[in-house]
N, CA, C and O atoms as a printed pandas DataFrame, in Angstrom:
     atom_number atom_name residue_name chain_id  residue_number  x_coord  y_coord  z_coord
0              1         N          UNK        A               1  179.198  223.422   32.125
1              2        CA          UNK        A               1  178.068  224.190   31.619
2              3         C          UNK        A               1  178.626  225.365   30.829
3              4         O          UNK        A               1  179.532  226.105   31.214
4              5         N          UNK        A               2  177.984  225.441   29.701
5              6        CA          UNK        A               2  178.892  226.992   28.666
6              7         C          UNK        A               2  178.301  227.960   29.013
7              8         O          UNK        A               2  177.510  227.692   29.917
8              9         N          UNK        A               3  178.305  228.835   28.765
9             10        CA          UNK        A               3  178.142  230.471   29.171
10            11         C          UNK        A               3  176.783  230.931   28.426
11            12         O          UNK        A               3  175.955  231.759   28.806
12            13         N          UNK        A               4  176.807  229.933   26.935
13            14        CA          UNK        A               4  175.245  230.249   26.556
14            15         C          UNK        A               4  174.100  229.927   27.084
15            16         O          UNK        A               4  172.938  230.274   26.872
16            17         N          UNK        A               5  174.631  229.178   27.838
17            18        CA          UNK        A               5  173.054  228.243   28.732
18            19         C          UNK        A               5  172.759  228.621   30.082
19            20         O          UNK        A               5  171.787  228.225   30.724
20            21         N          UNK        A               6  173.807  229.547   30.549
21            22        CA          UNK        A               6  173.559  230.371   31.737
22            23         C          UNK        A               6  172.960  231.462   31.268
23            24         O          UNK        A               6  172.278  232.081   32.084
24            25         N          UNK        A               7  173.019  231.841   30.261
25            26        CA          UNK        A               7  173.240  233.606   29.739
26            27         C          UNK        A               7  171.595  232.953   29.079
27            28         O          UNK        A               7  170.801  233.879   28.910
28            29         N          UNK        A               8  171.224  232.045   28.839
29            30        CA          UNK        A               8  169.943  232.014   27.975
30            31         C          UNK        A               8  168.792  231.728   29.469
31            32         O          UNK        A               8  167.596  231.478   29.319
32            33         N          UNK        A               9  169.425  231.827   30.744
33            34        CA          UNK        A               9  168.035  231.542   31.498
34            35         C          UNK        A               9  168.641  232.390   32.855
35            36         O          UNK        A               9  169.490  231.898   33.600
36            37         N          UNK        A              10  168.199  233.417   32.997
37            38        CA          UNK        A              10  168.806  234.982   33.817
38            39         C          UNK        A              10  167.951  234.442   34.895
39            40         O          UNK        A              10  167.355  235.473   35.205
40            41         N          UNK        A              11  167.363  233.278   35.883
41            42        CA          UNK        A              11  166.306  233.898   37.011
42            43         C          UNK        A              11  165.148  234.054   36.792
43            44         O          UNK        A              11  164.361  234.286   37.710
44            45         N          UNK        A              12  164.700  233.945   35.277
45            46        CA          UNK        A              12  163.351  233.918   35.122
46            47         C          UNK        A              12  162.791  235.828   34.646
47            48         O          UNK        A              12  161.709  236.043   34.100
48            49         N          UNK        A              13  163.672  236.827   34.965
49            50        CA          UNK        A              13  163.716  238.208   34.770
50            51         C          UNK        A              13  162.948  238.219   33.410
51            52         O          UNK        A              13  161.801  238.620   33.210
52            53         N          UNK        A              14  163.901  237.651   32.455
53            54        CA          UNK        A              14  163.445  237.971   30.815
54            55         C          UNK        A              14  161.363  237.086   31.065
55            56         O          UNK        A              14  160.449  237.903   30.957
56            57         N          UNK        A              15  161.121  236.172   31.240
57            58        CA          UNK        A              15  160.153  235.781   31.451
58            59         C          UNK        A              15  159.200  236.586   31.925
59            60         O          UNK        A              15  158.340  237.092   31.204
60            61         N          UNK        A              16  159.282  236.750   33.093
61            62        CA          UNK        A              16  158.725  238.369   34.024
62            63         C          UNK        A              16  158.455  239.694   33.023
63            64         O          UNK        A              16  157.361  240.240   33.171
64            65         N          UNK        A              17  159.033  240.047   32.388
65            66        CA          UNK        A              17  159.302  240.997   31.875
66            67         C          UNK        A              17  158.096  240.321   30.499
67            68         O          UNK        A              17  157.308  241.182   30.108
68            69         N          UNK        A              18  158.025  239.621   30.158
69            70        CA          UNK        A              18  157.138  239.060   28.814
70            71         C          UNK        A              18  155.441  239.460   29.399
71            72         O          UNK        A              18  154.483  239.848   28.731
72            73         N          UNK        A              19  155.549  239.160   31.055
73            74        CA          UNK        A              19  154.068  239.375   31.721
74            75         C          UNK        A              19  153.943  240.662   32.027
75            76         O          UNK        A              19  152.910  241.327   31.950
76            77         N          UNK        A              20  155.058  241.036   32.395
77            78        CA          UNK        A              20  154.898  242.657   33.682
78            79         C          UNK        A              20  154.435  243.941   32.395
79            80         O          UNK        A              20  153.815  245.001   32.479
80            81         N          UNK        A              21  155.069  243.231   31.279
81            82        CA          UNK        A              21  155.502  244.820   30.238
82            83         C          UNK        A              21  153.567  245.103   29.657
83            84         O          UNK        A              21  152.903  246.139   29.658
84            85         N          UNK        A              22  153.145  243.485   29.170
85            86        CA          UNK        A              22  151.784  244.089   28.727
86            87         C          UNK        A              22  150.942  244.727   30.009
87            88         O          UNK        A              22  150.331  245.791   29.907
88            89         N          UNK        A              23  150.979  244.109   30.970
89            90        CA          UNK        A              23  149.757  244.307   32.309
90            91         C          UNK        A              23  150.572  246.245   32.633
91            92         O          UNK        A              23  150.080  247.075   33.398
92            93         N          UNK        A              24  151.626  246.410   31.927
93            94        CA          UNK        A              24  151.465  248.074   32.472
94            95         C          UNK        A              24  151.250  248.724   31.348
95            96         O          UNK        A              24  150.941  249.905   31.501
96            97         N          UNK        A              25  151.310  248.353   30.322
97            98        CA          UNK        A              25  151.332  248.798   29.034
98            99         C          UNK        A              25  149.263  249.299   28.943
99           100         O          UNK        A              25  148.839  250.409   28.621
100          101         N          UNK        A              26  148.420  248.100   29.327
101          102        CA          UNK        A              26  147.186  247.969   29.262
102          103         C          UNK        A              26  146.717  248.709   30.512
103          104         O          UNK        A              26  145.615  249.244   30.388
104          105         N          UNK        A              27  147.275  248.837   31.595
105          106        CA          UNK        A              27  147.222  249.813   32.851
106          107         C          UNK        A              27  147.231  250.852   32.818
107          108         O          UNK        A              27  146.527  251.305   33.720
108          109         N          UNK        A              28  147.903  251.966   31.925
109          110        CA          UNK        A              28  148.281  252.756   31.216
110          111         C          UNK        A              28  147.209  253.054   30.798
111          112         O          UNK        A              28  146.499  253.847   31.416
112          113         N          UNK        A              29  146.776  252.412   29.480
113          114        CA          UNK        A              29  145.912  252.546   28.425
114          115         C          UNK        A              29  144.840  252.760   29.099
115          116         O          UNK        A              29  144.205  253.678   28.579
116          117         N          UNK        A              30  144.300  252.306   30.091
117          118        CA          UNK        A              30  142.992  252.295   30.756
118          119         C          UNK        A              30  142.967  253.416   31.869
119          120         O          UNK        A              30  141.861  253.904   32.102
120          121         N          UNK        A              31  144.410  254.038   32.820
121          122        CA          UNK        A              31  144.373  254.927   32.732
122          123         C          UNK        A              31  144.493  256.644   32.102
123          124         O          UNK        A              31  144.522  257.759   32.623
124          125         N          UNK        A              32  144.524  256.254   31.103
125          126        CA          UNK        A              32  144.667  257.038   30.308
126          127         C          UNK        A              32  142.917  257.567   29.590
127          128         O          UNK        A              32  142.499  258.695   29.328
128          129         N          UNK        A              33  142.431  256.584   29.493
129          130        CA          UNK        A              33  140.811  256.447   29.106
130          131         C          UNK        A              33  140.120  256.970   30.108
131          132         O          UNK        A              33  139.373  257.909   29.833
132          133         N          UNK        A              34  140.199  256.503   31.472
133          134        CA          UNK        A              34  139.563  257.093   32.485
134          135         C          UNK        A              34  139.873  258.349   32.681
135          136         O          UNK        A              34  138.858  259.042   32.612
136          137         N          UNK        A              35  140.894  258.999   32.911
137          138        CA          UNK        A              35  141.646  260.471   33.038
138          139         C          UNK        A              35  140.510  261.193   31.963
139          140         O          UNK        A              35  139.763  262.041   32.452
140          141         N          UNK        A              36  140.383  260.881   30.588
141          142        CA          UNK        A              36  139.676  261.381   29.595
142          143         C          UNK        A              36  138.167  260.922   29.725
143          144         O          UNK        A              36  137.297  261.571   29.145
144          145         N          UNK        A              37  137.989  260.295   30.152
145          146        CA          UNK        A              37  136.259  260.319   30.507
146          147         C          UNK        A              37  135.540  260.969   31.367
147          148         O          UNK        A              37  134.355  261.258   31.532
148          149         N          UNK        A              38  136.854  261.183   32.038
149          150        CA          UNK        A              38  136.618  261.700   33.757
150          151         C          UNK        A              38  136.430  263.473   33.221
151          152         O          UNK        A              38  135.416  264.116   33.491
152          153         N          UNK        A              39  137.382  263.937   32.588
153          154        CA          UNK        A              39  137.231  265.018   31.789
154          155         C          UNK        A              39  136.124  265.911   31.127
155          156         O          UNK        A              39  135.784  267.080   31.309
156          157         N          UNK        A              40  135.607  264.726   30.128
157          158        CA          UNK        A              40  134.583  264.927   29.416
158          159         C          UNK        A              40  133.443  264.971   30.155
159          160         O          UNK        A              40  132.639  265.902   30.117
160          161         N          UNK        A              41  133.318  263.742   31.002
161          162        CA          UNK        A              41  132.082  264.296   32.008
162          163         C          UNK        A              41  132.194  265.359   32.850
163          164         O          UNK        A              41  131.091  265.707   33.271
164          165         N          UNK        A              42  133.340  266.177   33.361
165          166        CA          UNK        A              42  133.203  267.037   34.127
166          167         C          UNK        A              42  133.012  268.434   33.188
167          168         O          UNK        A              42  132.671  269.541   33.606
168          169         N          UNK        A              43  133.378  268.004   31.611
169          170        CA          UNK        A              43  132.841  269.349   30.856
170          171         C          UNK        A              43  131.547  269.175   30.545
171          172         O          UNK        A              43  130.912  270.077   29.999
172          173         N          UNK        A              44  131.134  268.276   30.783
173          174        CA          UNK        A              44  129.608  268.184   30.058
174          175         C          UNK        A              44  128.903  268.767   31.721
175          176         O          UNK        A              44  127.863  269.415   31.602
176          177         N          UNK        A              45  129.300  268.608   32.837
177          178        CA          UNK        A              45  128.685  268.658   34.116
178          179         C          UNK        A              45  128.260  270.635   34.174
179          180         O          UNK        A              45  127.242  271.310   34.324
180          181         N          UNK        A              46  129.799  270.904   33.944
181          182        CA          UNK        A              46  130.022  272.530   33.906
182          183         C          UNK        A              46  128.915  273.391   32.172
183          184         O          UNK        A              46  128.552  274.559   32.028
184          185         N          UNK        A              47  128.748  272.364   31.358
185          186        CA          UNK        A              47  127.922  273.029   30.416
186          187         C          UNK        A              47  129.161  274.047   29.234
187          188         O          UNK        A              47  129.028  275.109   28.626
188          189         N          UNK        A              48  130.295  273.059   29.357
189          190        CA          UNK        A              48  131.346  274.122   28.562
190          191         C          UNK        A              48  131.389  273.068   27.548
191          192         O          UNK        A              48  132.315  273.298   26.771
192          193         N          UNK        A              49  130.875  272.212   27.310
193          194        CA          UNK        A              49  130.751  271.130   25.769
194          195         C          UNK        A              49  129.280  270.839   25.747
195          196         O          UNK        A              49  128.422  270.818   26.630
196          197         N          UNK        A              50  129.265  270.606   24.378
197          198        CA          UNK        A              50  127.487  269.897   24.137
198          199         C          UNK        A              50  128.076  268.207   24.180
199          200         O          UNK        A              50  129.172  267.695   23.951
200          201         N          UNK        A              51  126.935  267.755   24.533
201          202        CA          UNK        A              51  126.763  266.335   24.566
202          203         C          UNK        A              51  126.548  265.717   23.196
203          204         O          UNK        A              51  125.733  266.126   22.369
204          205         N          UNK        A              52  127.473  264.556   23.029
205          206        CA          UNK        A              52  127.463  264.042   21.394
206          207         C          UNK        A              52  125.386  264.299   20.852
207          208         O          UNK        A              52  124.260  264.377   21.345
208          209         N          UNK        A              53  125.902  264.316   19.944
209          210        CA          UNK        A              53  124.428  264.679   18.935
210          211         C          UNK        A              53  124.309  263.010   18.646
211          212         O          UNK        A              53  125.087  262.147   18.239
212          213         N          UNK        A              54  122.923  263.047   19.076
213          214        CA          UNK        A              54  122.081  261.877   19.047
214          215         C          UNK        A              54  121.531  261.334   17.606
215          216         O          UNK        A              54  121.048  262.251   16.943
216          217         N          UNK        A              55  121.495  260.162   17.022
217          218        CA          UNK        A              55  121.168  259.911   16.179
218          219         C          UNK        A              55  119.629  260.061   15.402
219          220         O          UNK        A              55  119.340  259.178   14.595
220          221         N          UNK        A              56  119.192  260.558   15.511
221          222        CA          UNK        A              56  117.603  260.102   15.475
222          223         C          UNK        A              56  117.253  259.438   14.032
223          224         O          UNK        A              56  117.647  259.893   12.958
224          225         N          UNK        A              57  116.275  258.043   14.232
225          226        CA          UNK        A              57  115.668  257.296   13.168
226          227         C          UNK        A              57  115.629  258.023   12.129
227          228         O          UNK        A              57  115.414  259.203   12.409
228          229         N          UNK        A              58  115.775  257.761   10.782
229          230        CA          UNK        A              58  114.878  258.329    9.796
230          231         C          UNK        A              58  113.739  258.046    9.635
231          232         O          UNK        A              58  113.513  256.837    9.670
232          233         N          UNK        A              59  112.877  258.716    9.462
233          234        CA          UNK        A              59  111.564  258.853    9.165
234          235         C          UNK        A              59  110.974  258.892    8.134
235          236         O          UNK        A              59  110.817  260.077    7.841
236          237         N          UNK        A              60  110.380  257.990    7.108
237          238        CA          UNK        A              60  110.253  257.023    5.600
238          239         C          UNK        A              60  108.753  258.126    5.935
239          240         O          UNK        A              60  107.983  258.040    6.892
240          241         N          UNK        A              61  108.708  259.424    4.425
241          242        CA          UNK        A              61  107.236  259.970    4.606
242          243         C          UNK        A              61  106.581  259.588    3.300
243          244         O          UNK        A              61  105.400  259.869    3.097
């Protein structure tokens, strides 16, 4: 057996690593969103931000 064909299949690690890297990458991301929502609602709770400005219809006179 040559050394490239050991060296091209480690245990399955490099494989692992193809699954593990997005699922923390997107774990992350979502905690990162929550941390900041969690935020925003607790400034909107305290009255130290206004709440996004609402769209309202136009009105054809």
């Amino acid at each position: 057996m040559s050394s490239e064909l050991v060296f091209a299949h480690q245990g399955g690690w490099d494989e692992a690593l193809l699954v593990v890297g997005p699922l923390i990458i997107i774990g992350g991301l979502l905690h990162l969103a929550n941390r900041r929502l969690k935020k925003r609602l607790d400034a909107l709770d305290d009255g130290r931000a206004a709440p996004p400005a609402a769209e309202s219809p136009a009105v054809d006179q």
